[in-house]
One Martini backbone bead per residue (centre of mass of N, CA, C, O) as a GRO file, in nm:
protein
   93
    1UNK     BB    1   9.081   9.101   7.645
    2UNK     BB    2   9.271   9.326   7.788
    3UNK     BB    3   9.232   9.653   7.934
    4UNK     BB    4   9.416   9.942   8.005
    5UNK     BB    5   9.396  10.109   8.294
    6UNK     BB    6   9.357  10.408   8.459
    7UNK     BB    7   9.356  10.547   8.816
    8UNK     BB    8   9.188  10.834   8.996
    9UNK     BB    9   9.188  11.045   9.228
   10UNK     BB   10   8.996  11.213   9.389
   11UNK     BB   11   8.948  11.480   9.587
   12UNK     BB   12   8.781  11.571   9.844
   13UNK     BB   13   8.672  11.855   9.739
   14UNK     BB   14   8.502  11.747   9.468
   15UNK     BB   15   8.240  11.775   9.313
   16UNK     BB   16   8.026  11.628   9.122
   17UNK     BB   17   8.118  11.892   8.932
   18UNK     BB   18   8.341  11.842   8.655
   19UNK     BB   19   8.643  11.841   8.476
   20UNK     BB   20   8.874  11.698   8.235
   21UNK     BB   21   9.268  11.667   8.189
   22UNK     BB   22   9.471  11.584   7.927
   23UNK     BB   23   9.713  11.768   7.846
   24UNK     BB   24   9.511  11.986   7.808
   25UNK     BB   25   9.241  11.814   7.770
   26UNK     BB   26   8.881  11.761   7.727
   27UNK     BB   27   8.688  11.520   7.897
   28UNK     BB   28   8.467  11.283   7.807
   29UNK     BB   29   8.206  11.102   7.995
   30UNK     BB   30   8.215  10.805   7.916
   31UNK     BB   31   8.421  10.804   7.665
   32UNK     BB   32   8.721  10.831   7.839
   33UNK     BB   33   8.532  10.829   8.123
   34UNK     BB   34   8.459  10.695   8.467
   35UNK     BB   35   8.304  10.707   8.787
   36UNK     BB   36   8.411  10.546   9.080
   37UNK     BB   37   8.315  10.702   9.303
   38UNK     BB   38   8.647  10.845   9.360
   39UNK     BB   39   8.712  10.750   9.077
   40UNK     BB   40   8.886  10.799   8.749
   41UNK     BB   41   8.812  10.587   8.500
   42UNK     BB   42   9.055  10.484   8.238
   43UNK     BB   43   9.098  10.321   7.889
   44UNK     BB   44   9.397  10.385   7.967
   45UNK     BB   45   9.743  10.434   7.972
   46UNK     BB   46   9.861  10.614   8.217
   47UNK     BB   47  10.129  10.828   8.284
   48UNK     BB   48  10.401  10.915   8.577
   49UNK     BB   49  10.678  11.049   8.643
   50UNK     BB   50  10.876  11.033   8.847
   51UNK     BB   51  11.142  11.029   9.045
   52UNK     BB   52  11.477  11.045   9.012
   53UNK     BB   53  11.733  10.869   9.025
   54UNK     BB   54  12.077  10.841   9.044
   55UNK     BB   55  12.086  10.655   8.747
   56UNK     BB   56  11.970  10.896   8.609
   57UNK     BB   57  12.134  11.137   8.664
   58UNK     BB   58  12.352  11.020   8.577
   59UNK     BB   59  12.302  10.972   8.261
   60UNK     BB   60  12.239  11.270   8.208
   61UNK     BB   61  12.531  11.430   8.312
   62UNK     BB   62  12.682  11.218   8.051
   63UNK     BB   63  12.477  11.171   7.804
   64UNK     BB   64  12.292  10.901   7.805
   65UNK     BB   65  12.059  11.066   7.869
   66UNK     BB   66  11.727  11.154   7.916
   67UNK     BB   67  11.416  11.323   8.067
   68UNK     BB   68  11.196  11.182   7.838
   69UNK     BB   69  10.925  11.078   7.978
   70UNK     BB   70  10.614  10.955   8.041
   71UNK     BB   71  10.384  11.241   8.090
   72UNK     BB   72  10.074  11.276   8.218
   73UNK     BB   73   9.829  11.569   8.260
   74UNK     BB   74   9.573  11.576   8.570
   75UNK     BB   75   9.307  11.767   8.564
   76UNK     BB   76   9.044  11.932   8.813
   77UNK     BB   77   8.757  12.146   8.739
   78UNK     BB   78   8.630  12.326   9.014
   79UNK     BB   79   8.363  12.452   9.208
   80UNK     BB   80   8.470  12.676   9.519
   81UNK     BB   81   8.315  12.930   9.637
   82UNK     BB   82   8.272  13.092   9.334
   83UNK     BB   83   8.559  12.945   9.225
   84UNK     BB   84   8.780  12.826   9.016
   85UNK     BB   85   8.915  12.529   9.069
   86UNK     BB   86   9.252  12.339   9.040
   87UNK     BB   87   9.385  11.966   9.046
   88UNK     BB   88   9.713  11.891   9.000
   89UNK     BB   89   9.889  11.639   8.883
   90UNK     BB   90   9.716  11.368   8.905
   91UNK     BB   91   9.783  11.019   8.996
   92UNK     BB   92   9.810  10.747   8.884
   93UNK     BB   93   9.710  10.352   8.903
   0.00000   0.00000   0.00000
């Protein structure tokens, strides 16, 4: 059986050392994900809602659909020059 996977990519300035968020959870290393590389390993499908198409935005308007599509919010927590940075937003692929 195939397991969905989802990967994101670390930004370049990351150190080893970070936090991660889904949904505003906090996420544990082993558990949740795996680190490969630069890059975050989760073991279930992550979706990130795209921009939305004209035939979109037409059927909002009509009222014959809503805005409310599956959308993870990712986020990585980490010190940088002793500061708290957080990475926003980080898209699945």
């Amino acid at each position: 059986m195939n397991v969905p996977e989802s990967r994101v990519d670390l930004p370049p300035d990351v150190p080893e050392e970070f936090e991660v968020f889904v949904n505003g959870v906090r996420q544990e290393p082993g558990r949740d994900y795996r680190v490969q590389a630069r890059t975050l390993v989760f073991a279930r499908q992550l979706h990130h809602e795209g921009k939305l198409g004209a035939g979109r935005w037409a059927s909002i308007f009509l009222g014959v659909a809503g805005t409310y599509r599956k959308h993870d919010s990712i986020d990585v927590v980490y010190e940088r020059g002793g500061r708290k940075t957080v990475a926003t937003n980080l898209k699945p692929f």
